[in-house]
C-alpha positions in Angstrom: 0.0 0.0 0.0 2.8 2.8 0.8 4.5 1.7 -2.3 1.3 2.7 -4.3 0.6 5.5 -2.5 4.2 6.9 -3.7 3.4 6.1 -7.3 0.2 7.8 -7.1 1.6 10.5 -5.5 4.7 10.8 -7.6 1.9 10.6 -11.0 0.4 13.7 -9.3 3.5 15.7 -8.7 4.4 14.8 -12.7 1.1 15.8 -14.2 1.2 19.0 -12.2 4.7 19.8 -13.5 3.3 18.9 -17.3 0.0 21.0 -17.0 0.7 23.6 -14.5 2.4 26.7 -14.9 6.2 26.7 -15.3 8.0 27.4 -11.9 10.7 30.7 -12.2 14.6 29.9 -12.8 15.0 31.7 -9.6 12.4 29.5 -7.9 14.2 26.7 -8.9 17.6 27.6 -7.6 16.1 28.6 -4.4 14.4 25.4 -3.9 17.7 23.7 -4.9 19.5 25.7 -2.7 17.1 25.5 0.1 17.1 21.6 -0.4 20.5 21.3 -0.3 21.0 23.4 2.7 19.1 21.5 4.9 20.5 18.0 4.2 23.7 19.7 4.8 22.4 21.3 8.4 20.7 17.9 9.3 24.7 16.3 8.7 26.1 18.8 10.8 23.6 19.6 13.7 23.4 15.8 15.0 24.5 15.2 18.5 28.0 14.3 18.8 28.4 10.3 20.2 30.5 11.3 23.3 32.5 8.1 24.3 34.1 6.6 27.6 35.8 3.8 28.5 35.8 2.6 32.3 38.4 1.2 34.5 37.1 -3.0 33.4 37.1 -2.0 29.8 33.3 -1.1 29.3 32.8 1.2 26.3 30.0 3.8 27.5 28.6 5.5 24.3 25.7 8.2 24.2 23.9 10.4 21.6 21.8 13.2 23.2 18.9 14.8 21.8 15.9 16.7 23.4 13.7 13.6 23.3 11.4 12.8 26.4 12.2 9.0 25.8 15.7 7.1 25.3 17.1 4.2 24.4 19.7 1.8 26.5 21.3 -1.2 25.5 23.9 -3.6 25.6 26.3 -4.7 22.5 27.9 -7.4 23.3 30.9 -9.3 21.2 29.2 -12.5 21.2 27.4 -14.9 18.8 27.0 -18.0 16.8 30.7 -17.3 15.5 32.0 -17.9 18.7 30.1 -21.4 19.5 31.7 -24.7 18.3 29.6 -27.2 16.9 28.9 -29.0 20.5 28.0 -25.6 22.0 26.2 -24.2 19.1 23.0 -22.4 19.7 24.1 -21.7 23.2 23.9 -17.9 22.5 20.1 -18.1 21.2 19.3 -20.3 24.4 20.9 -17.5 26.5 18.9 -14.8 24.8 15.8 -16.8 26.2 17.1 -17.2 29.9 18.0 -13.7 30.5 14.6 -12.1 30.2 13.3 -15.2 32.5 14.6 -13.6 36.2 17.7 -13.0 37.8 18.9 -13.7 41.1 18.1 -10.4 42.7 14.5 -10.5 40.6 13.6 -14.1 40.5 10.7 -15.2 38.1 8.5 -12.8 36.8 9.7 -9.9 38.8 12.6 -8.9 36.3 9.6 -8.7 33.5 7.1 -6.6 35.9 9.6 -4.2 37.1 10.2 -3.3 33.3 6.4 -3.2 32.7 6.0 -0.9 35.8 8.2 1.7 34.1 5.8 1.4 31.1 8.8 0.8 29.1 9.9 -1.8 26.5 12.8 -4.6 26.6 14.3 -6.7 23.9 17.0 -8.4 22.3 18.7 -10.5 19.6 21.6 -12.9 18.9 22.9 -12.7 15.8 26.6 -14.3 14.3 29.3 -12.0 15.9 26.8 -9.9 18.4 24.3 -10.1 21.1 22.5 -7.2 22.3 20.3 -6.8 25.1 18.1 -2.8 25.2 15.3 -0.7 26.8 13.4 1.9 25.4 12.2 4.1 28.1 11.2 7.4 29.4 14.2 9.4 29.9 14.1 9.9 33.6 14.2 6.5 34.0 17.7 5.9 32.6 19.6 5.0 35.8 16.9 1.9 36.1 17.1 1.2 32.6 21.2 1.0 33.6 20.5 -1.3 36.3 18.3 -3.6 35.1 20.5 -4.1 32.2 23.5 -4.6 34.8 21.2 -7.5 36.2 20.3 -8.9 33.6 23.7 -9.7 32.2 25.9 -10.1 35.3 22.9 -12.5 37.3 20.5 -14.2 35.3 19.0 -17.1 37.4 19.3 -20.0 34.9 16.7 -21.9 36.8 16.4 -25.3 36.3 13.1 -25.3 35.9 13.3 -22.0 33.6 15.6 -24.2 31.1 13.7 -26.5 30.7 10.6 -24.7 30.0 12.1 -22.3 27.6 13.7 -25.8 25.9 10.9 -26.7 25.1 9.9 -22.8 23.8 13.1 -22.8 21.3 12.5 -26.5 20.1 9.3 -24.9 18.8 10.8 -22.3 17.2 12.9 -24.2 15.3 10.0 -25.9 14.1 8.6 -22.6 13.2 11.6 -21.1 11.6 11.7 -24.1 9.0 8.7 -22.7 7.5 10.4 -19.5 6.6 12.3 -20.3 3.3 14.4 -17.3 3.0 15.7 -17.3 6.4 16.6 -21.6 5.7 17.7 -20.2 2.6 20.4 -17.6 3.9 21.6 -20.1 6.5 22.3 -22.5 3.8 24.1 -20.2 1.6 26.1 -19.4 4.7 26.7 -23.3 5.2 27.6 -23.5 1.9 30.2 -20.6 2.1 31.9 -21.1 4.7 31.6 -24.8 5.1 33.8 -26.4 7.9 34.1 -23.1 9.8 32.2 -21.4 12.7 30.2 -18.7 9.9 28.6 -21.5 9.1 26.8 -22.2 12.1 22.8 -21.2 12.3 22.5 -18.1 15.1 19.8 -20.5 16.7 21.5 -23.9 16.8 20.4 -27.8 16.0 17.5 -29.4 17.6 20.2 -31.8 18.8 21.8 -29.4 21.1 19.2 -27.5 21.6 18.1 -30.6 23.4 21.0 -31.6 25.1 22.3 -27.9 26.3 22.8 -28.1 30.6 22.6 -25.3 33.1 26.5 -25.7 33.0 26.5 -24.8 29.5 24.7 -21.6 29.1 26.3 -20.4 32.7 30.2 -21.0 31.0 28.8 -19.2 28.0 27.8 -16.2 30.0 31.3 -16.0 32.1 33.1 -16.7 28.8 31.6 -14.1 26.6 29.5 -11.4 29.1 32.8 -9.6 30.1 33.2 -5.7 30.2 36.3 -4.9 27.7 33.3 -7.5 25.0 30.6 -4.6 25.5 29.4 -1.3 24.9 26.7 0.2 26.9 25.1 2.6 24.5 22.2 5.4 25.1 20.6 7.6 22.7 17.7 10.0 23.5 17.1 12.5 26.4 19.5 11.6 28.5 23.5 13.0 29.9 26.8 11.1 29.7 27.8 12.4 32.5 24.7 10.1 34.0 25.1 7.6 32.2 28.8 6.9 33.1 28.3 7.5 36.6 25.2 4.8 36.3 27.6 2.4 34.5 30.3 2.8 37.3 27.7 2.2 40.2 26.0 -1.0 38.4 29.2 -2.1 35.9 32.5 -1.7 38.3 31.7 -5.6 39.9 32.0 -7.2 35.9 36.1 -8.5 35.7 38.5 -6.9 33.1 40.0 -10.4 32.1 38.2 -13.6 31.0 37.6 -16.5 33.3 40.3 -18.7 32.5 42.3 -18.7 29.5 41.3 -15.4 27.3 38.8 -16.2 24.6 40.5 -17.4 21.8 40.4 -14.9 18.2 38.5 -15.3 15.6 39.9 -17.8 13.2 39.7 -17.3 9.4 36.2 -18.1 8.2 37.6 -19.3 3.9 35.2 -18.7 1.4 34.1 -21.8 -0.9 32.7 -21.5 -3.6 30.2 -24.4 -3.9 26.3 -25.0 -3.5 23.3 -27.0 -1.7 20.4 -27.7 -3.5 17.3 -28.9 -1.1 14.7 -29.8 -3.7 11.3 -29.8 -3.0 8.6 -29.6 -5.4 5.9 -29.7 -3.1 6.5 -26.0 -2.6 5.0 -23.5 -4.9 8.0 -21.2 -5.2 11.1 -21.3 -5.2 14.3 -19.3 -2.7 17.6 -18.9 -4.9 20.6 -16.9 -3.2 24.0 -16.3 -5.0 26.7 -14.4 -3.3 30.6 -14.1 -3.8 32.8 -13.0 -1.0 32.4 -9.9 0.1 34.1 -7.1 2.4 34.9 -7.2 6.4 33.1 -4.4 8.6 36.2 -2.0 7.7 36.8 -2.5 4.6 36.3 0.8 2.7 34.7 -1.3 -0.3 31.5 -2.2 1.4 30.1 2.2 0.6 30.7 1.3 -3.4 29.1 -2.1 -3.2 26.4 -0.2 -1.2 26.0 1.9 -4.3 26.2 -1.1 -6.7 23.2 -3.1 -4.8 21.2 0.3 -5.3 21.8 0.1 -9.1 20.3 -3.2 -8.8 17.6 -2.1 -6.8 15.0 -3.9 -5.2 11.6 -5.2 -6.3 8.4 -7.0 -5.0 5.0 -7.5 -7.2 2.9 -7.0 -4.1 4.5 -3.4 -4.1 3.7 -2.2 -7.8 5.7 -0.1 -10.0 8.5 -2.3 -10.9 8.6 -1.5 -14.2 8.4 2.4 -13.3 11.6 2.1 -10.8 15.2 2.9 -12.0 16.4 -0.6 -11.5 16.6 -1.9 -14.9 16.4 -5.6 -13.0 13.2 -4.5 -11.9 12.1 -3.5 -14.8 13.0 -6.8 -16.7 11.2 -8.7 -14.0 7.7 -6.7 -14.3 8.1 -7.4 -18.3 8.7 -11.0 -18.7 7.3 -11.9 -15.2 10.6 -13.4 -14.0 9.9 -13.4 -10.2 7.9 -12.8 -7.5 10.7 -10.5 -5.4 14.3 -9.9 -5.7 16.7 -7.8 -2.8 20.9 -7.6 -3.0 22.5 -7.7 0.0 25.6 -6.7 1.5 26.7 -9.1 4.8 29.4 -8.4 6.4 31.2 -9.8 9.6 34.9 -9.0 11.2 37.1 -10.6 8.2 34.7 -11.2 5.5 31.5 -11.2 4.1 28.3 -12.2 1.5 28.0 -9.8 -1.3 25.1 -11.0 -3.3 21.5 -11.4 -4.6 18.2 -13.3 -3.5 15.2 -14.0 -5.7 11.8 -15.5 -5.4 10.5 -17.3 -8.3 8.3 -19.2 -10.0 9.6 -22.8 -11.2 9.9 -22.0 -14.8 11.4 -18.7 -14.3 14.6 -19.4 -12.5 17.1 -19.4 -15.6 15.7 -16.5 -16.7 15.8 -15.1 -13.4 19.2 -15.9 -12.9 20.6 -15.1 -16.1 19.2 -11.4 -16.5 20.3 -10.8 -12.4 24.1 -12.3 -13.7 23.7 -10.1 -16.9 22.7 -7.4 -14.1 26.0 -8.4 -12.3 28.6 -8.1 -15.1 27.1 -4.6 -16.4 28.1 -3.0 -12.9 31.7 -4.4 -13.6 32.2 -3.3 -17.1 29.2 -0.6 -17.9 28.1 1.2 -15.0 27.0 5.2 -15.9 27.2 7.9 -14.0 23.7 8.6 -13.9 23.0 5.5 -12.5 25.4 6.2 -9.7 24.0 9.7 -8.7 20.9 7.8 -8.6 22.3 5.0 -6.3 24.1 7.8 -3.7 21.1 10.0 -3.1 19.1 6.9 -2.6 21.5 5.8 0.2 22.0 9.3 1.4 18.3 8.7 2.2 18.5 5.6 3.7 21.5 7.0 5.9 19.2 10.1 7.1 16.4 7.9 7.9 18.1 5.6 10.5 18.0 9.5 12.8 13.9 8.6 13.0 14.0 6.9 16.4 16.0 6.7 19.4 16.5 2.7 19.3 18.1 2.8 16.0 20.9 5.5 16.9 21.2 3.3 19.9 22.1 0.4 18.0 24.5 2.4 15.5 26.7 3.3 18.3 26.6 0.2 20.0 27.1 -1.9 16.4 29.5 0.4 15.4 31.7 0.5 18.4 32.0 -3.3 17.8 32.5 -2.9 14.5 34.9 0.2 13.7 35.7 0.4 17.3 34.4 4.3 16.9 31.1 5.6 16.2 31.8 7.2 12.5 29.8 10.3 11.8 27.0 10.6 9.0 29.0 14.3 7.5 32.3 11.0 7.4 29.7 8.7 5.7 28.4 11.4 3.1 31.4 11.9 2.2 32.3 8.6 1.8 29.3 8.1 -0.7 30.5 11.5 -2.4 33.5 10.1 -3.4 32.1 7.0 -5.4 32.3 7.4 -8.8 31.4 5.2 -11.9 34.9 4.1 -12.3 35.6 3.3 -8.6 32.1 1.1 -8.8 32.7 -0.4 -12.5 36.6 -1.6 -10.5 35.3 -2.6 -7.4 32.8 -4.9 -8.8 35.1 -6.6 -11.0 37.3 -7.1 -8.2 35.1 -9.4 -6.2 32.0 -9.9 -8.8 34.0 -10.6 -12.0 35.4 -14.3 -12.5 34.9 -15.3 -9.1 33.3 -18.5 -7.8 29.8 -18.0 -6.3 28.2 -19.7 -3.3 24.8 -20.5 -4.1 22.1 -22.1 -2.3 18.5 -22.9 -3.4 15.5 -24.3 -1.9 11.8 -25.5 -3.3 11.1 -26.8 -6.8 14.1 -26.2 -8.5 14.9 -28.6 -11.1 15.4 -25.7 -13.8 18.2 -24.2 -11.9 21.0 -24.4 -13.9 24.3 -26.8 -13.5 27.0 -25.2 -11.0 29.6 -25.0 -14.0 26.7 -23.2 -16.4 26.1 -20.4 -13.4 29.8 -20.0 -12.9 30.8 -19.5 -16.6 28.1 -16.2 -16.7 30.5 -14.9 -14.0 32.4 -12.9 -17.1 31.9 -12.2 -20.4 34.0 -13.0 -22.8 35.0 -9.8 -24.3 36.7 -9.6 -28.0 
């Protein structure tokens, strides 16, 4: 519906520049001017992210703004990355116990305590990070601070808790099944990094879900749960100053060093390029992804491949207008009715990451599919225009600008990025950043990890017509005379 609503909307604002009278030159520059100016003054009037690090380590990030609500939340250097295959999953199961009581709030206190405040707690696992936040009323920081301290430094693990929530997770395994394109993505990442810890799901086997103990989860949490693996971060109404003196009161009792033997880096997570095909033909579509290896976090590349996946653009038929958008992909699929949706994506961990494309199609439209997205592919490397490019920057320029609606997703830039960069970068550092990208710099950088490279692919649902692995890797260049 919002996608329509745009396309009527934008068919309004055209006819009314056909038929109506011509604006003045001067009107135009002023309302260049005028548009210009204020992206500028949005860049450079955000709230500096002040940054302090405490005696045990713990980052303590903040944004302030004049918002009568915050945001407060824990990033935390730990995931699915860090598990083994015995102890994978243990994260996810974690996740689960926290929010179940802690010693000092046993049971159902920890949840009505946050519910008395009126305020709202969440939380996710993901590959490399964990975070635990509150969104509250900004007053109520300093509790929002120390129920996050509790939550992380004395969860219960109840027996009894464990074994209920067991049997919750088992369930949502079950569930998760159903959703192709997430068993999709976790197959192309089995498939890419094969024999390492990337490959992992974030939620685990049924198998160990099943046979995780209390022991487990509790040497997961003094493992990973350590100050110098977190950043507290706060964005919204709120002071540093408060905050850090809330972190020293409620954080100072976490240790500086690992239990043990420190927790060992990251080994290299190869990329292989190689498949895995689960055939089904019971299903009426089918999930394709294809991905080659991408950036790390740092990696300067990952702003032009930004730009390249919004060449490609995105497209759903349930949105309309696909043959209307920019994306010349889209186009194609509106035209010849190649599939259902289509999205690029851009994952990237510490060291490495999935650059690449996932479609939903209809059985007898995957080689087409797949040959106009490859086609798609090998243009960015050898024939991408400048036009296409300007296109591409202002749409992530509005994408970048967006993520300022809300305090809960600054919250989670400064956390992420503090994990990630290890510094919050600015959005004036990230304009500029996109500024710089040129057709050249994306025609290179695309051939550098698009062109001739061996892809990952994984596929699920009736997918017979999917193409030989030798056929899809030989569209990977063209063979230029």
């Amino acid at each position: 519906m919002a996608a329509r609503s745009v396309c009527r909307a934008g068919s309004a604002a055209g006819r009314a520049l056909l038929w109506g009278s011509r604006p003045s030159a001067a009107l135009l520059t002023l309302t260049t001017k005028r548009g210009a100016a204020t992206y500028a003054q949005t860049l450079q009037n955000i709230p500096e992210t002040q940054v302090t690090t405490l005696e045990n380590g713990l980052r303590v990030a903040s944004e302030e703004s004049n918002q009568p609500t915050c945001t407060v939340g824990l990033w935390i250097e730990a995931g699915s990355r860090y598990e083994d295959i015995k102890t994978n999953g243990a994260g996810f199961f974690v996740e689960h116990m926290v929010f179940k009581g802690t010693k000092k709030r046993p049971g159902s206190a920890f949840e009505k305590e946050v519910e008395t405040l009126g305020a709202h707690l969440n939380g996710y696992t993901s590959r490399e990070q964990t975070a635990f936040y509150i969104k509250a009323l900004s007053k109520d920081m300093p509790k929002a601070v120390e129920l996050l301290s509790d939550l992380v430094q004395n969860c219960a693990l109840e027996d009894s808790q464990i074994e209920k929530e067991r049997g919750i997770i088992l369930q949502e395994l079950k569930e998760m099944d159903s959703n192709l394109t997430d068993v999709t993505f976790d197959y192309l990442h089995a498939t890419a990094y094969q024999g390492t810890a990337l490959a992992h799901t974030v939620e685990g086997t049924t198998e160990n879900i099943k046979r995780l103990t209390r022991a487990d989860l509790a040497s997961y949490i003094d493992t990973h749960f350590k100050a110098p693996r977190m950043v507290l971060a706060a964005a919204g109404g709120i002071s540093h100053r408060e905050l850090v003196d809330a972190a020293k009161q409620h954080f100072t009792g976490m240790p500086f060093t690992y239990r043990g033997d420190s927790v060992p880096a990251l080994s290299r997570c190869r990329f292989t390029g190689s498949e895995i095909r689960a055939r089904d033909d019971a299903l009426p579509l089918a999930h394709i992804a294809l991905a080659v290896e991408g950036p790390g976090w740092a990696d300067p590349d990952n702003v032009v491949l930004n730009v390249a996946n919004a060449i490609i653009g995105r497209y759903d038929c349930t949105f309309g207008g696909g043959k209307n958008q920019s994306s010349r992909l889209a186009a194609l699929a509106v035209e010849h009715n190649l599939c259902h949706s289509f999205e690029p994506f851009n994952t990237s961990y510490s060291d490495t990451g999935l650059f690449g494309f996932h479609f939903v199609s209809d059985p007898l439209s995957i080689d087409d599919m797949m040959f106009c997205a490859q086609r798609e592919w090998m243009r960015l490397c050898t024939s991408t225009t400048e036009s296409e490019v300007t296109r591409a920057k202002n749409y992530l320029r509005n994408t970048m600008v967006a993520q300022l609606d809300g305090t809960t997703r600054v919250c989670e830039n400064i956390g992420s990025h503090l994990l990630h960069y290890g510094r919050c970068i600015p959005l004036e550092e990230w304009d500029a950043r996109i500024s710089a990208v040129d057709a050249r710099m994306v025609r290179d950088v695309c051939s550098k990890y698009i062109y001739d490279k061996c892809p990952a692919i994984a596929a699920v649902g009736p997918i017979e017509q999917l193409l030989d692995y030798n056929r899809i890797r030989s569209a990977m260049y063209w063979i230029r005379l």
